[in-house]
TORRO-491615 format. One line per field, with one value per residue: x, z, y of N, C-alpha, C in turn; residue in one letter; residue number from 1. Coordinates in steps of 0.2 Angstrom, whole numbers, plus 5000, padded with zeros to 4 digits. Atoms other than C-alpha are relative to their C-alpha. Layout:
BEGIN
n_xx	[X; ...]
n_zz	[Z; ...]
n_yy	[Y; ...]
ca_xx	[X; ...]
ca_zz	[Z; ...]
ca_yy	[Y; ...]
c_xx	[X; ...]
c_zz	[Z; ...]
c_yy	[Y; ...]
res	[A; ...]
n	[NUM; ...]
This chain:
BEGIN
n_xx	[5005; 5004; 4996; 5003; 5003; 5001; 4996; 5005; 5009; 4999; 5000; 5006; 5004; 4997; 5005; 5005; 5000; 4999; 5005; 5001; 4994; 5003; 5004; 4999; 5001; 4995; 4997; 4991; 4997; 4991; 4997; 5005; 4995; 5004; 4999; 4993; 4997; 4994; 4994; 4995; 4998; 5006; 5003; 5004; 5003; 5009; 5004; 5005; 4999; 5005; 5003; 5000; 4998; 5003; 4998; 5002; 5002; 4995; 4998; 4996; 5000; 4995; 4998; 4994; 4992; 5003; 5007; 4997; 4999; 4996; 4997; 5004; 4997; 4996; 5004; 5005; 4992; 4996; 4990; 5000; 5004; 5005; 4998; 5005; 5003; 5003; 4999; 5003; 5002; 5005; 5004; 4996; 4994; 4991; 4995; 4994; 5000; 4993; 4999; 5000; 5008; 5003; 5000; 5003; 5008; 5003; 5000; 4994; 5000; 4996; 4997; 4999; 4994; 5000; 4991; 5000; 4995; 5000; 4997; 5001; 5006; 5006; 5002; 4995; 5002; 5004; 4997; 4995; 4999; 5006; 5002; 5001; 4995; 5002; 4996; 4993; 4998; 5000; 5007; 5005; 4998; 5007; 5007; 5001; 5001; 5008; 5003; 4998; 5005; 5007; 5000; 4998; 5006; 5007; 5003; 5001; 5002; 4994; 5003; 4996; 4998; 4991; 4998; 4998; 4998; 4993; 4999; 4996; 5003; 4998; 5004; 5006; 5001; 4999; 5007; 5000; 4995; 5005; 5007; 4994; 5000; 5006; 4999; 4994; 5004; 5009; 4998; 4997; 5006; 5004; 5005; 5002; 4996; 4999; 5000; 4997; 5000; 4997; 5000; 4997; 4992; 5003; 5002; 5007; 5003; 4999; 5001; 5006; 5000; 4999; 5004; 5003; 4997; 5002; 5006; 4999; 5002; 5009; 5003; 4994; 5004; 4994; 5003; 4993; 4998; 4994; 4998; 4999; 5000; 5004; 5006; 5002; 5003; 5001; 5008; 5002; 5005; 5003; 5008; 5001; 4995; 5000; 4995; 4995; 4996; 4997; 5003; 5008; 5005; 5007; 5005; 4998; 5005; 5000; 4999; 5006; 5003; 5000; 4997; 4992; 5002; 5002; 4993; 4995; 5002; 4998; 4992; 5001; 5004; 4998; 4994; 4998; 5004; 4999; 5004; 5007; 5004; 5003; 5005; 5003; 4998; 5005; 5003; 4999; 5003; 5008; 5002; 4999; 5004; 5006; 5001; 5000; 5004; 5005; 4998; 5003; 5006]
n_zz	[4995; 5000; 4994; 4993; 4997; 4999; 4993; 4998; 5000; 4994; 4993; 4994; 4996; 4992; 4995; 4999; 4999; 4991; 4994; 4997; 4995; 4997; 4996; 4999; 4995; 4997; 4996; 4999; 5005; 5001; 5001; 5000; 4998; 5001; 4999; 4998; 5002; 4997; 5003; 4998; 4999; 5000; 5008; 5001; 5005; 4998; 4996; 4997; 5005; 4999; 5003; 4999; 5002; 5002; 5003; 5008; 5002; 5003; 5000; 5003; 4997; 5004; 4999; 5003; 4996; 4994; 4998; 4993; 5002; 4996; 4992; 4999; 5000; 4998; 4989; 5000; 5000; 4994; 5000; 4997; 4995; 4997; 4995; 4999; 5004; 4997; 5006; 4998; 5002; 4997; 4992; 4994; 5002; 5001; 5000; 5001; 5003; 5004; 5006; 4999; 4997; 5005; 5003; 4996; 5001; 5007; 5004; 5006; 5007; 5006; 5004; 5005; 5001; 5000; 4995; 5000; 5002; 5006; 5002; 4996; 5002; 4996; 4995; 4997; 4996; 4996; 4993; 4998; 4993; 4994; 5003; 4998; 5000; 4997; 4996; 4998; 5006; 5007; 5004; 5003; 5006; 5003; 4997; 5002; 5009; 5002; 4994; 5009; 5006; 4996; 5000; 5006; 5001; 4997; 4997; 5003; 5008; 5004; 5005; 5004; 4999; 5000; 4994; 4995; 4995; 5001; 5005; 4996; 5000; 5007; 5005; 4997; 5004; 4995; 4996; 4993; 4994; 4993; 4998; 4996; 4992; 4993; 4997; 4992; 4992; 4998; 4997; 4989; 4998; 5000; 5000; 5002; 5003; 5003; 5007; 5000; 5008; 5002; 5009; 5005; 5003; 5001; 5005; 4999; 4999; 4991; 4994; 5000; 4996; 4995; 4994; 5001; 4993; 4994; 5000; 4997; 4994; 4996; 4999; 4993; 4994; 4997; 5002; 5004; 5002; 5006; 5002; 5008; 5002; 5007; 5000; 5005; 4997; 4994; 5000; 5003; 4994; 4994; 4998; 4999; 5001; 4996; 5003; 4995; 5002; 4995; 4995; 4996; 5005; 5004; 5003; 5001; 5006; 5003; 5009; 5003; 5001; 5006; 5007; 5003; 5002; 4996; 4996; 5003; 4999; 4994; 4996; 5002; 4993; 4994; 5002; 5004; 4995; 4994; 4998; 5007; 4994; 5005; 4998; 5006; 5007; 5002; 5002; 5007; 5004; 4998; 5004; 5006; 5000; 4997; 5006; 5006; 5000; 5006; 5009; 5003; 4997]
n_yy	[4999; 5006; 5003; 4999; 5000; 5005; 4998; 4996; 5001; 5005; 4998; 4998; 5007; 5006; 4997; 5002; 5005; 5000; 5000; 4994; 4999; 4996; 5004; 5004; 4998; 5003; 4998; 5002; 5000; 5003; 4994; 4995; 4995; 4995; 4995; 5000; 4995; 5002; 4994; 5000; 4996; 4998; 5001; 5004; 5002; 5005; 4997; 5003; 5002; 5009; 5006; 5005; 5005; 5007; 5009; 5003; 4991; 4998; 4992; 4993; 4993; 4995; 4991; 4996; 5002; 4996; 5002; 5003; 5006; 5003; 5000; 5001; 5011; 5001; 5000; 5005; 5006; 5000; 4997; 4996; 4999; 4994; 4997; 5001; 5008; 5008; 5005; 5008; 5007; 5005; 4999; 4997; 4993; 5004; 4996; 5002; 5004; 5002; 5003; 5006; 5002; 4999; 5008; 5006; 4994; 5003; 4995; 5004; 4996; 5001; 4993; 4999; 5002; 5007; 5000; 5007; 5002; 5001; 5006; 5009; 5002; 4998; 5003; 4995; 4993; 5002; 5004; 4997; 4998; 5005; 5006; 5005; 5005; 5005; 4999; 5001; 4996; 5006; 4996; 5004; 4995; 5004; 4995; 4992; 5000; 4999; 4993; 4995; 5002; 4999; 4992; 4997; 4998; 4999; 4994; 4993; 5001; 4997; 5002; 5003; 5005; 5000; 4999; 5006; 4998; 5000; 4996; 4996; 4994; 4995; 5003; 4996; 4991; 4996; 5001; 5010; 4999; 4997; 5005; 5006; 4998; 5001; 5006; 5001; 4995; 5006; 5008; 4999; 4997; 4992; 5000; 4993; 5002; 4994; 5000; 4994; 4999; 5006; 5002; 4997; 5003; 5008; 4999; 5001; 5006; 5005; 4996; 5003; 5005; 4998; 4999; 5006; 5003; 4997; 5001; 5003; 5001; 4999; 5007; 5004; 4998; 4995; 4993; 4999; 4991; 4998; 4994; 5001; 4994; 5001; 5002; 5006; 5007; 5001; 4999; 5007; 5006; 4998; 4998; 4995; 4995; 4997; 4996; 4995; 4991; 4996; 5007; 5000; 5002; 4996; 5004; 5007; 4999; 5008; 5001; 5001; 4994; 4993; 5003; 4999; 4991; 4995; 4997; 4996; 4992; 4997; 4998; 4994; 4998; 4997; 4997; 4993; 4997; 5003; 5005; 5002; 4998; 5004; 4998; 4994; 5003; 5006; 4995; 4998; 5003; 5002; 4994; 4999; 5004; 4997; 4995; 5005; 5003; 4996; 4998; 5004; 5001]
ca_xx	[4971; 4963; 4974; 4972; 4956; 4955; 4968; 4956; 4941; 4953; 4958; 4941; 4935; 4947; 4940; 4924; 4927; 4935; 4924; 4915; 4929; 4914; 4902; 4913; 4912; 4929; 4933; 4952; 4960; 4980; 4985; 4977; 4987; 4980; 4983; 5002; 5012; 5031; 5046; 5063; 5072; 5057; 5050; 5033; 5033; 5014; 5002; 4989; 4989; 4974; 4970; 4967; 4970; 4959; 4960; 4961; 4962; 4975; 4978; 4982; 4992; 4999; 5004; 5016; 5036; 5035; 5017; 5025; 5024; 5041; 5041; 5023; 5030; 5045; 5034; 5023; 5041; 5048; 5065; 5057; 5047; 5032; 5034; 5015; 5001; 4996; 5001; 4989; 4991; 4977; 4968; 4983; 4995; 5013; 5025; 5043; 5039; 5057; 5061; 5064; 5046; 5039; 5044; 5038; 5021; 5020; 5025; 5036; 5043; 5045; 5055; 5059; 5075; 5069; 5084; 5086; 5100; 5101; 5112; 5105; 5087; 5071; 5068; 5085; 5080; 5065; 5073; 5087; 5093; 5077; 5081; 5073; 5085; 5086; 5094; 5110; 5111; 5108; 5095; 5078; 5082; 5068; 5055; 5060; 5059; 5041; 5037; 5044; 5032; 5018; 5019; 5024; 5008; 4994; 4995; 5003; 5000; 5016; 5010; 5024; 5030; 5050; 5050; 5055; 5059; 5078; 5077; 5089; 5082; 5093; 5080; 5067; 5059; 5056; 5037; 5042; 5056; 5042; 5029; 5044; 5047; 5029; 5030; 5044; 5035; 5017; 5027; 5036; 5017; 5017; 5002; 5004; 5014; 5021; 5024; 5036; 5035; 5036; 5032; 5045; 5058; 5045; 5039; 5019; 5020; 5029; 5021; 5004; 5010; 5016; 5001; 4992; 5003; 4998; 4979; 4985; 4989; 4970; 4966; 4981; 4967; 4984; 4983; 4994; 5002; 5005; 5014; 5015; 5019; 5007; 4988; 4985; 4992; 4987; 4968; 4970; 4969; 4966; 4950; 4953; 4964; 4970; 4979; 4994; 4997; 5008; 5007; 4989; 4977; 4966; 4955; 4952; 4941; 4935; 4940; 4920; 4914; 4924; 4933; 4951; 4943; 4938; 4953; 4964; 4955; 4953; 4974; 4973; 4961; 4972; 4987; 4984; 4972; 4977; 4961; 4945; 4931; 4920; 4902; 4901; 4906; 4890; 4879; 4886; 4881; 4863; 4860; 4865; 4855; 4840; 4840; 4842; 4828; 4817; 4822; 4816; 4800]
ca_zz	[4881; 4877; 4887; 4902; 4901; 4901; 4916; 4924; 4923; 4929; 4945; 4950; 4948; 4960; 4970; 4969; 4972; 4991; 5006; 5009; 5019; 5023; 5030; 5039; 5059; 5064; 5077; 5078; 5066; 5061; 5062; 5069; 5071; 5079; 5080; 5076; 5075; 5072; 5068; 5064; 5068; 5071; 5055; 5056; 5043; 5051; 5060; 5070; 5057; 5058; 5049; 5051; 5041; 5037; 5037; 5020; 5015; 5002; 5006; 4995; 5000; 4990; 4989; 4983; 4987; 5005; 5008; 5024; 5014; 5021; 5039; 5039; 5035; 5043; 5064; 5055; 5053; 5069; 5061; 5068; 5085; 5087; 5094; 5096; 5097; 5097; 5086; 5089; 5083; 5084; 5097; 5108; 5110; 5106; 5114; 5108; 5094; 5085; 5069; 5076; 5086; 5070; 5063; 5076; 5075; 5057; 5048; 5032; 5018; 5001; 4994; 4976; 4978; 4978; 4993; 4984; 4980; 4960; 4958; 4970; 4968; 4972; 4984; 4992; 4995; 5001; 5014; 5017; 5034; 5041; 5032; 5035; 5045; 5053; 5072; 5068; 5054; 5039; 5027; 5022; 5005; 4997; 5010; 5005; 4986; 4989; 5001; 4984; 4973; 4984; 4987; 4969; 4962; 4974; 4983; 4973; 4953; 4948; 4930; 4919; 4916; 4913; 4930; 4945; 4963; 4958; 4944; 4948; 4953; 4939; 4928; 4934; 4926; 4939; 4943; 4949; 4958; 4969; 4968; 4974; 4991; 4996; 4995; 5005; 5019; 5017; 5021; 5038; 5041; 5038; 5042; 5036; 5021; 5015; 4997; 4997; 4978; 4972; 4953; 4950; 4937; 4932; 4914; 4910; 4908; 4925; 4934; 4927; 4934; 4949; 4954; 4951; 4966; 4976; 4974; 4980; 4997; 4999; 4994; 5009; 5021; 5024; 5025; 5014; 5012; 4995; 4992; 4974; 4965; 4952; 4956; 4944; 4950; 4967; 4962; 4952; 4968; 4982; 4991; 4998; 4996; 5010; 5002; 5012; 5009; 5019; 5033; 5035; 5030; 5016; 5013; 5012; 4997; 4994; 4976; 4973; 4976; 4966; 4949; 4944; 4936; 4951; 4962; 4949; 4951; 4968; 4971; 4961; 4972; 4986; 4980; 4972; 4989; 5002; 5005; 4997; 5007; 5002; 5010; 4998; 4982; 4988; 4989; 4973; 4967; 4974; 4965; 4950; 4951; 4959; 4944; 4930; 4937; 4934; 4916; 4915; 4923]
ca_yy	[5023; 5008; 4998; 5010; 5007; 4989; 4989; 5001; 4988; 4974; 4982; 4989; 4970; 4963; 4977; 4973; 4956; 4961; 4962; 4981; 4987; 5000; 4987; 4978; 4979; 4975; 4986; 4980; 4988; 4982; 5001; 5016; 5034; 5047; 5065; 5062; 5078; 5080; 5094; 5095; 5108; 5117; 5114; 5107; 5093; 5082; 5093; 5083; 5069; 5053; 5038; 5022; 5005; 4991; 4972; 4967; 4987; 4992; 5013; 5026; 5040; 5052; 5071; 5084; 5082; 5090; 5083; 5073; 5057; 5050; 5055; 5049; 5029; 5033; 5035; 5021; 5008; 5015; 5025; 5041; 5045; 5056; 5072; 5071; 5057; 5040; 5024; 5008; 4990; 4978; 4991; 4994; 5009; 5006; 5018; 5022; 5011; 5004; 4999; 4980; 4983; 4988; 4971; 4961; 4971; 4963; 4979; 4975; 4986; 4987; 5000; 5006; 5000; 4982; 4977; 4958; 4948; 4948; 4933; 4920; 4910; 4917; 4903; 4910; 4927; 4924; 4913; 4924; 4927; 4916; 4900; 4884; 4871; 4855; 4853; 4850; 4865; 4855; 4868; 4860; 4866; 4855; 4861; 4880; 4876; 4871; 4883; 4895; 4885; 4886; 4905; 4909; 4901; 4901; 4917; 4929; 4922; 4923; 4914; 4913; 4894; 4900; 4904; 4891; 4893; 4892; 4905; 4919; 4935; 4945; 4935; 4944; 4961; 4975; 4971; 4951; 4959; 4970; 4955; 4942; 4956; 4955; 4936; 4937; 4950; 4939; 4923; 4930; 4934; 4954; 4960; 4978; 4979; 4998; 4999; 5017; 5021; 5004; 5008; 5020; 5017; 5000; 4999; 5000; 4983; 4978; 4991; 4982; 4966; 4972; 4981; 4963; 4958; 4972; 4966; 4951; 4955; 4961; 4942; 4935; 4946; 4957; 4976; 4987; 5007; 5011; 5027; 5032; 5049; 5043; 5043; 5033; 5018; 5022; 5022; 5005; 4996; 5005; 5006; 5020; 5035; 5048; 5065; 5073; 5092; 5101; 5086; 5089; 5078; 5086; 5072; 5052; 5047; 5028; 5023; 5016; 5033; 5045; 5042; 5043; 5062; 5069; 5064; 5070; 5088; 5086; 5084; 5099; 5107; 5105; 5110; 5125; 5129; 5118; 5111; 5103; 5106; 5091; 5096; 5110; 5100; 5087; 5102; 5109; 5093; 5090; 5108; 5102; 5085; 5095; 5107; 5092; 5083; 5100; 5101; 5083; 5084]
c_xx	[4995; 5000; 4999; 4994; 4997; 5003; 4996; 4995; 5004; 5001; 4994; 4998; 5003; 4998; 4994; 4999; 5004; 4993; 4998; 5002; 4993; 4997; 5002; 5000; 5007; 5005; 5009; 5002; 5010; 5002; 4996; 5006; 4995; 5002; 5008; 5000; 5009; 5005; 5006; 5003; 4995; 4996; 4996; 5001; 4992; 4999; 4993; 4995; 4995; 5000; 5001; 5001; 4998; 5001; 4999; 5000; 5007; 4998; 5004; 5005; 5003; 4999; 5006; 5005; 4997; 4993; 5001; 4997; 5003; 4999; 4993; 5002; 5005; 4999; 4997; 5007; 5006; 5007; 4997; 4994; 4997; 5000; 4992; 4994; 4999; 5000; 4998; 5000; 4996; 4996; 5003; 5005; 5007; 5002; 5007; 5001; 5009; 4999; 4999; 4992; 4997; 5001; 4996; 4993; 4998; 5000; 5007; 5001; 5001; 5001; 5002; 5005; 5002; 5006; 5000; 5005; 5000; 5002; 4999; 4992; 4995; 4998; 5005; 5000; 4994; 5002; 5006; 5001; 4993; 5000; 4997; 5004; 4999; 5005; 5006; 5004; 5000; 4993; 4997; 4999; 4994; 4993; 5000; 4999; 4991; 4997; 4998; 4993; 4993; 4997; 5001; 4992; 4994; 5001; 5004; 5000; 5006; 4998; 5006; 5003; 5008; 5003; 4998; 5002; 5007; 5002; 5003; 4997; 5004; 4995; 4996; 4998; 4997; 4993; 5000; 5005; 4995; 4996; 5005; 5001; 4993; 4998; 5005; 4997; 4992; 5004; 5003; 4992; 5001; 4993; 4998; 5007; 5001; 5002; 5004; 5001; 5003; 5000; 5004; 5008; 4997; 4998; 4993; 4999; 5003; 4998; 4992; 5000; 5001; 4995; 4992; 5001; 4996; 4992; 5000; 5003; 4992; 4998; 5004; 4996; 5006; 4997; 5006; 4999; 5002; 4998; 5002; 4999; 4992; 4993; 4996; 5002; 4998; 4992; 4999; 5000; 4999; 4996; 4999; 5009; 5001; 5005; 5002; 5000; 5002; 5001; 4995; 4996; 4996; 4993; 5001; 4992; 5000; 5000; 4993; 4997; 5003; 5007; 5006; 4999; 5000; 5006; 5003; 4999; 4999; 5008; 5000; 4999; 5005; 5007; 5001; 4996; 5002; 4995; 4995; 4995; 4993; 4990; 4997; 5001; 4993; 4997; 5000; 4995; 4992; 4996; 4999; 4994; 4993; 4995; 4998; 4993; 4994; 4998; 4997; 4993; 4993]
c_zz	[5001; 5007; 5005; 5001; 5002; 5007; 5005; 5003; 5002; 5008; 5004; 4999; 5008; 5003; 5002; 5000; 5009; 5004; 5000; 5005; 5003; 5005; 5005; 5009; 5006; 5003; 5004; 4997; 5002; 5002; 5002; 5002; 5001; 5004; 4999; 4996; 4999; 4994; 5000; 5000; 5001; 4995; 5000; 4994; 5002; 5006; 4999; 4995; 5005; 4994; 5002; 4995; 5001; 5001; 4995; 4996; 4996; 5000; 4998; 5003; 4998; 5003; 4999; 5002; 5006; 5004; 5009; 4999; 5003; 5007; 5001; 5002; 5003; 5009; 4997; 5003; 5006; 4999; 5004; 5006; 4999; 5004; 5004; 4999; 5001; 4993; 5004; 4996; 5004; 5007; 5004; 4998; 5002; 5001; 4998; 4995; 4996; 4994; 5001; 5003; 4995; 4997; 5004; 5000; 4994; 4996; 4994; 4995; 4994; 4997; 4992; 4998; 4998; 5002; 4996; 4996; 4994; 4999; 5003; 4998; 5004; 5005; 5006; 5004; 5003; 5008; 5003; 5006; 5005; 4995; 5003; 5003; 5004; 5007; 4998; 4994; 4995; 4997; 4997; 4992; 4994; 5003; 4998; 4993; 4999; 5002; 4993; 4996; 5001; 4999; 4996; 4998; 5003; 5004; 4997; 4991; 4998; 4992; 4995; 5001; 5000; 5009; 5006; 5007; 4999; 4993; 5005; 5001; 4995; 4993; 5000; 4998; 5008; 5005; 5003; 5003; 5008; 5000; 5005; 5010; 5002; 5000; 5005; 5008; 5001; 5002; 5008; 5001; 5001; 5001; 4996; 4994; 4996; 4995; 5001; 4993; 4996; 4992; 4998; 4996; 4995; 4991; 4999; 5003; 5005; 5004; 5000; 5004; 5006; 5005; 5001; 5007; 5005; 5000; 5003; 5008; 5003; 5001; 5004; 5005; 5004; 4998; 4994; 4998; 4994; 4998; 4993; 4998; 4996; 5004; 4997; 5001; 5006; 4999; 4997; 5004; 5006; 5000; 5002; 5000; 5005; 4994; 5005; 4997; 5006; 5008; 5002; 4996; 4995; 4999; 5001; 4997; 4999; 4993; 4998; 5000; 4995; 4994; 5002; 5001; 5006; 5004; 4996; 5003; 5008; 5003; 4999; 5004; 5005; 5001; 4998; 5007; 5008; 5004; 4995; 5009; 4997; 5002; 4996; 4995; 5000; 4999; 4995; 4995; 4997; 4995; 4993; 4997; 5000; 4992; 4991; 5001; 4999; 4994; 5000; 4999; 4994]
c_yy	[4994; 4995; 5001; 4998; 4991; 4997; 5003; 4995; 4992; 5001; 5004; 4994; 4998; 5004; 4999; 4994; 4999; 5002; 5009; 4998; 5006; 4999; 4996; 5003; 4998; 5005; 5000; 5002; 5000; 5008; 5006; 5007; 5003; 5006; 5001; 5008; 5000; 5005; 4999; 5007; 5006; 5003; 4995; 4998; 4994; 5004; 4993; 4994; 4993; 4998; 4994; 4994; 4994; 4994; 5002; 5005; 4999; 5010; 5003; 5005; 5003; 5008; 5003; 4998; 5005; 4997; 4997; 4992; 4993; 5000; 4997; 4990; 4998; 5001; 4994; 4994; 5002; 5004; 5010; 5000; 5007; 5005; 5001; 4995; 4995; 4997; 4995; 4994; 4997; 5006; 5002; 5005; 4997; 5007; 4998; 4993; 5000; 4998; 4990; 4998; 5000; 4995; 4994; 5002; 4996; 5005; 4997; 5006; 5000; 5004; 4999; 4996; 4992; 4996; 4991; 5001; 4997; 4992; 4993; 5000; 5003; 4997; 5003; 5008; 4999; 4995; 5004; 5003; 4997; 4994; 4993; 4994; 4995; 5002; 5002; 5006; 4998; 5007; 4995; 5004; 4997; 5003; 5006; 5001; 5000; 5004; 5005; 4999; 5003; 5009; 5005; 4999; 5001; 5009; 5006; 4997; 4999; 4995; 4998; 4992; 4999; 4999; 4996; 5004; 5002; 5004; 5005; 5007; 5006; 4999; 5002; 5007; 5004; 4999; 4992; 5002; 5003; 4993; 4995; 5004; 5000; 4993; 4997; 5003; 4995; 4993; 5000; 5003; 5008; 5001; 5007; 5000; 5008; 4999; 5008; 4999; 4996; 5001; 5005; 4998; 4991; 5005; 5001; 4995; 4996; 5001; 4996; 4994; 5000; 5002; 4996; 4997; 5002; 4998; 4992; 4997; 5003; 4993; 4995; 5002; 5007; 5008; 5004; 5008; 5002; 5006; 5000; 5008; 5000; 4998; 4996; 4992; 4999; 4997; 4994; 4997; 5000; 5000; 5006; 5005; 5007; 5007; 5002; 5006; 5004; 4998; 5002; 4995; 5002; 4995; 4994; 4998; 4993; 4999; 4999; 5006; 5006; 4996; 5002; 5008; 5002; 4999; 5003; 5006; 5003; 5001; 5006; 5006; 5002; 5005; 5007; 5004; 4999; 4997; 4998; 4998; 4994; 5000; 5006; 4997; 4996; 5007; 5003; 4995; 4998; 5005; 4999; 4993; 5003; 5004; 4994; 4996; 5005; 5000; 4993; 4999; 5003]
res	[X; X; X; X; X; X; X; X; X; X; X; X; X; X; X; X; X; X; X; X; X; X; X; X; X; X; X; X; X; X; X; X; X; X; X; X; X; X; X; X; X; X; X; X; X; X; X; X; X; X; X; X; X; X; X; X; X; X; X; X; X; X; X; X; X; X; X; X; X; X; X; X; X; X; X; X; X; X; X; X; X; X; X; X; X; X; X; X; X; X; X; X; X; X; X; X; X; X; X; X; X; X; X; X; X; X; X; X; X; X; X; X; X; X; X; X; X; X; X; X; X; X; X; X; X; X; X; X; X; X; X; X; X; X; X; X; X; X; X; X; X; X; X; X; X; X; X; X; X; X; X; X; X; X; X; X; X; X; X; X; X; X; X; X; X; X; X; X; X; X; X; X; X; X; X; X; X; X; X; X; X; X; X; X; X; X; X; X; X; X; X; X; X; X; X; X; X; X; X; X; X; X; X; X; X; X; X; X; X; X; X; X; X; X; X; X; X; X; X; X; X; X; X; X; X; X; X; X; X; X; X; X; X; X; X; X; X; X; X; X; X; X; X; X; X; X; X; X; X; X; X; X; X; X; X; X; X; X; X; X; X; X; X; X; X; X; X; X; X; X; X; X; X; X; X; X; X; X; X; X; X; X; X; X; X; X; X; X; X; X; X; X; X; X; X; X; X]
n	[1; 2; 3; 4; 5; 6; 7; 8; 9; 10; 11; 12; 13; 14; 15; 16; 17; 18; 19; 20; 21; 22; 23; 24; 25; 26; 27; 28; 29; 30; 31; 32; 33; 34; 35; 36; 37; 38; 39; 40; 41; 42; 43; 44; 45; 46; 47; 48; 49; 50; 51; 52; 53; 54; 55; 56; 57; 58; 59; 60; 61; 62; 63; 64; 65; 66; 67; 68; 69; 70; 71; 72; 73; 74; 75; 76; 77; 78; 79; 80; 81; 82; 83; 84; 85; 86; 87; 88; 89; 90; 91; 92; 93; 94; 95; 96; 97; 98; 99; 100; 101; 102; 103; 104; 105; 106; 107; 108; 109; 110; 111; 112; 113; 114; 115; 116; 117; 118; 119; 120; 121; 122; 123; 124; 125; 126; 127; 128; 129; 130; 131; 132; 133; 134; 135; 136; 137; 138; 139; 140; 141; 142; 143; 144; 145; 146; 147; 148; 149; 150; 151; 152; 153; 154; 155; 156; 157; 158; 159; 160; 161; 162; 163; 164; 165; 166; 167; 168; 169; 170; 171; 172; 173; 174; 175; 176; 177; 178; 179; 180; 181; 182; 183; 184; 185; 186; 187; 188; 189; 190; 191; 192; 193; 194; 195; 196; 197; 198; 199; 200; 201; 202; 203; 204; 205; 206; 207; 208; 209; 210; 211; 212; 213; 214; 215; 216; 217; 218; 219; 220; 221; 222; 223; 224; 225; 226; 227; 228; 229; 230; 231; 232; 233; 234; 235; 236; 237; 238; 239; 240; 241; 242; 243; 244; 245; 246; 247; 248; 249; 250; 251; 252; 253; 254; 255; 256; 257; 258; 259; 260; 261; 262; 263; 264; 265; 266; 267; 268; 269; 270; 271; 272; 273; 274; 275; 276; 277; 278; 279; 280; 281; 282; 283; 284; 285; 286; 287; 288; 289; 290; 291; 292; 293; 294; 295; 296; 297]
């Protein structure tokens, strides 16, 4: 427990060393949905579904199997359409959004499955299928090693001294496997960067460095989705947290205002309810403050 809580008390720094995403006045946001809805077979799984998405924002979003998790990320990344709705980047409405528009949009994903190629060099994958070349096809194989360097150490840490642009991605433990794909997606300039249940299958200790990464695109100014079974790592560095149940929104809860404790008991909450009602909770609380400050007086 120790651990956790040291862990805990690094990831709310580097939160508190980001910009209040509250205060900020910045009317453009990279990503806005609003009201999406959508069924297959006539099986609502997203009823009348918002949220929005920040510059510089890391966003939680969990909820039970079924919650409508997938089909949520999959109308964000274009593999499925809206039967009901509106999806706006920067401000604007995007219809019949595609998987290739979703790319050119600055949408990037990083799945569990970590899609990279074990045997060739980290500078390699990351240049893979958009390499660096001269007219005549000659690769700047030198310019993509620095590139590598550059983007290894300054913008996402990478810290160990074993590790070179030309180290092989099989050398790699499972949390520099995820950190290496979002320096891949932040170097084609991603702006919005989904995370679909990058720590499962990670050890504590990759999933700790891993999610050093993901605190790393708040410091690139990029936005980023991370979906996560586990609340626990969602809360270590997101600013804010949305829960799905049963594709409805139930909530969206900024990390500096409520603990770890309370969302836990809030998922609970919905799950076992399907809602949380949070206008009666402050009330509950005010009552409870009100009555405390009696007894002191």
């Amino acid at each position: 427990m120790a651990g956790s809580t040291g862990h805990h008390h690094r990831m709310r720094h580097l939160r508190r060393m980001s910009p209040d995403l509250t205060a900020q006045e910045d009317t453009q946001l990279p990503l806005e949905l609003r009201n999406i809805s959508k069924s297959f077979g006539g099986v609502s799984v997203l009823r009348d579904v918002s949220l929005e998405l920040r510059k510089g924002e890391v966003l939680g979003l969990v909820g039970d199997n079924g919650a409508g998790k997938s089909t949520l990320i999959k109308i964000i990344t274009g593999v499925h359409q809206p039967d009901e709705g509106e999806i706006l980047f920067n401000g604007k409405k995007v219809a019949g959004l595609s998987v290739q528009k979703a790319r050119e949009l600055g949408v990037e994903t990083v799945y569990q499955e970590r899609a990279l190629a074990e045997q060739l060099s980290m500078w390699r994958n990351i240049f893979m299928g958009r390499p660096l070349s001269l007219p005549m096809g000659f690769l700047k194989v030198g310019q993509m090693r620095q590139v590598t360097a550059d983007l290894m150490g300054q913008s996402m840490g990478f810290t160990s001294a074993a590790l070179t642009p030309d180290t092989h991605v099989s050398g790699l433990s499972g949390g520099e496997r995820q950190g290496l794909a979002i320096v891949r997606a932040l170097h084609f300039e991603a702006d919005i960067i989904i995370l679909d249940e990058p720590t499962m299958g990670l050890s504590l200790s990759e999933t700790d460095k891993f999610l050093g990464f993901v605190a790393g695109i708040r410091s690139a100014g990029k936005s980023a989705i991370f979906i996560d079974h586990n609340i626990f790592h969602v809360y270590s560095v997101a600013d804010r947290v949305v829960v799905l149940d049963r594709g409805r929104v139930a909530g969206e809860f900024p990390t500096s205002r409520y603990s770890l404790d309370e969302l836990t008991a809030i998922m609970k909450e919905v799950a076992a309810s399907g809602r949380f009602i949070e206008p009666q909770r402050q009330s509950a609380m005010r009552a409870i403050e009100a009555d405390q400050g009696k007894g002191g007086s």
